[in-house]
C-alpha positions in Angstrom: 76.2 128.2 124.4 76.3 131.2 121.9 74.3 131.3 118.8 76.9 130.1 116.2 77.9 126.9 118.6 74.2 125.9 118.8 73.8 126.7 114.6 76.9 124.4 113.9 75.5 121.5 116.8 72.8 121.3 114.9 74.2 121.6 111.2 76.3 118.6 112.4 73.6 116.5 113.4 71.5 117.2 110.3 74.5 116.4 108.1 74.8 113.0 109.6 71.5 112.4 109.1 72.0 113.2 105.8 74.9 110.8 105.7 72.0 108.1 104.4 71.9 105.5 101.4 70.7 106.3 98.4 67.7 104.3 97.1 66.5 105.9 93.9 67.9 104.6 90.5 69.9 107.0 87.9 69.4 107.0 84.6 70.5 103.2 82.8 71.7 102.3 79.6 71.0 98.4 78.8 73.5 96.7 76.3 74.0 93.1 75.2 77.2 91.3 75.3 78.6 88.8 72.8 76.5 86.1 74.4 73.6 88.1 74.5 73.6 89.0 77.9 71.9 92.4 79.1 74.4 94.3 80.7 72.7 97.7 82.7 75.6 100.9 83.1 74.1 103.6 85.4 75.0 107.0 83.1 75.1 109.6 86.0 73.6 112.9 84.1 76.3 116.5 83.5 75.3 119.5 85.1 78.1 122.4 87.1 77.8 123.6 90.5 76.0 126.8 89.1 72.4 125.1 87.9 72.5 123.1 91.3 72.7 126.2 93.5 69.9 128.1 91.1 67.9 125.0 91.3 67.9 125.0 94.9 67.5 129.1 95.3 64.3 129.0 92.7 62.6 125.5 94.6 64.2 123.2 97.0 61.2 120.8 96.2 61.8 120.7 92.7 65.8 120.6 93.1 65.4 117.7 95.4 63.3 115.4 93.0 66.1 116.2 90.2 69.2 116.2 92.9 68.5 113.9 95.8 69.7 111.1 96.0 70.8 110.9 92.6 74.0 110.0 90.8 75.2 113.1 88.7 78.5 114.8 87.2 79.3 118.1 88.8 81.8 120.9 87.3 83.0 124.2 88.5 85.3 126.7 90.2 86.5 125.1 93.8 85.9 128.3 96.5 86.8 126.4 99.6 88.4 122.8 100.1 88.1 122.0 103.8 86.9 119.4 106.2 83.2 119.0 108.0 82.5 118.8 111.3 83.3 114.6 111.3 86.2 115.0 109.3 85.5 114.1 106.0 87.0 116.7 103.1 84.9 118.8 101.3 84.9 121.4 98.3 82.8 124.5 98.0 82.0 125.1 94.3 81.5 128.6 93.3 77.5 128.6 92.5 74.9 131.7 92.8 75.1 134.5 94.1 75.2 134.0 98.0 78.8 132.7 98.7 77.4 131.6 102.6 75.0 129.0 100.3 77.2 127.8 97.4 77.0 124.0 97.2 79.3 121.8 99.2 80.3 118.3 98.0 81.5 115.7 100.6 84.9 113.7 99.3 85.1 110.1 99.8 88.0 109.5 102.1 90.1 107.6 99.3 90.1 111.1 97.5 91.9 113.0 100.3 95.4 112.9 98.7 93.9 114.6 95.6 91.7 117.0 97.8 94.9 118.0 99.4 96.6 119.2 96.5 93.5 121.6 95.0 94.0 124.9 94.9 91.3 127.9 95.0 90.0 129.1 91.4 90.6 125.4 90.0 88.1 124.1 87.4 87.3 120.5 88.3 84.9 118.2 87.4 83.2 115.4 90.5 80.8 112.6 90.2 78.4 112.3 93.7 75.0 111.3 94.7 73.1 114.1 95.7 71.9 115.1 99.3 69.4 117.5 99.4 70.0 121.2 101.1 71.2 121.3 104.7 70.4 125.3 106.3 69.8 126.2 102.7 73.3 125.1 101.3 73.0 122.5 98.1 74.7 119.0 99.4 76.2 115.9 97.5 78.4 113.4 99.0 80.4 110.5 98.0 81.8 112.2 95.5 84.9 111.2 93.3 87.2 113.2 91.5 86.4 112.7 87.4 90.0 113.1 85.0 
């Protein structure tokens, strides 16, 4: 088995075990309705592919308590759209300055159809729950496409 076959075994078993729930809370707005119910909205927070790939160059740890596992809005430039290793489509956002470690965000399979139609250099913007880094490369997955 050569290097780069053993490097992609195990990037594929580390990304599903990254493939896991998400158990911390975002952000929540509480409103009353007419009958003066409390209604809770999770507000997922704005923030572009750019500041997560500096955040996890400058401290994984720190990038992690304000990424992981965390509902957010994502914009920027798609570099790559593609599928992973279990056949799930992905984009590559343009972020920092190693291209090999720009962050990679995970489609949800009812987004294929619009996955399918992006093209290289498009703006876009996503909504996804953070997943940590995997081999140094920012992650987010369940991620929805945001008109």
């Amino acid at each position: 088995m050569t290097k780069n076959n053993y490097l992609l075994g195990m990037l594929a078993g580390l990304m599903v075990l990254n493939l896991n729930a998400c158990d911390k809370p975002t952000e929540k707005i509480q409103e009353r309705t007419s009958d003066n119910k409390i209604v809770e909205e999770k507000v997922p927070f704005e923030t572009t592919a750019n500041e997560i790939a500096k955040a996890y160059a400058d401290n994984v740890v720190t990038a992690d308590n304000k990424f992981k596992d965390i509902t957010f809005n994502v914009t920027g430039t798609v570099a790559e759209v593609s599928k992973n290793l279990i056949k799930e489509p992905y984009v590559r956002l343009k972020g920092g300055v190693n291209t090999d470690k720009e962050p990679q965000f995970v489609l949800q399979q009812s987004e294929k159809d619009k996955a399918a139609e992006l093209k290289v250099g498009q703006n876009i913007k996503l909504e996804c729950i953070g997943q940590g880094d995997l081999a140094e490369i920012p992650m987010a997955g369940e991620c929805k496409f945001l008109d």
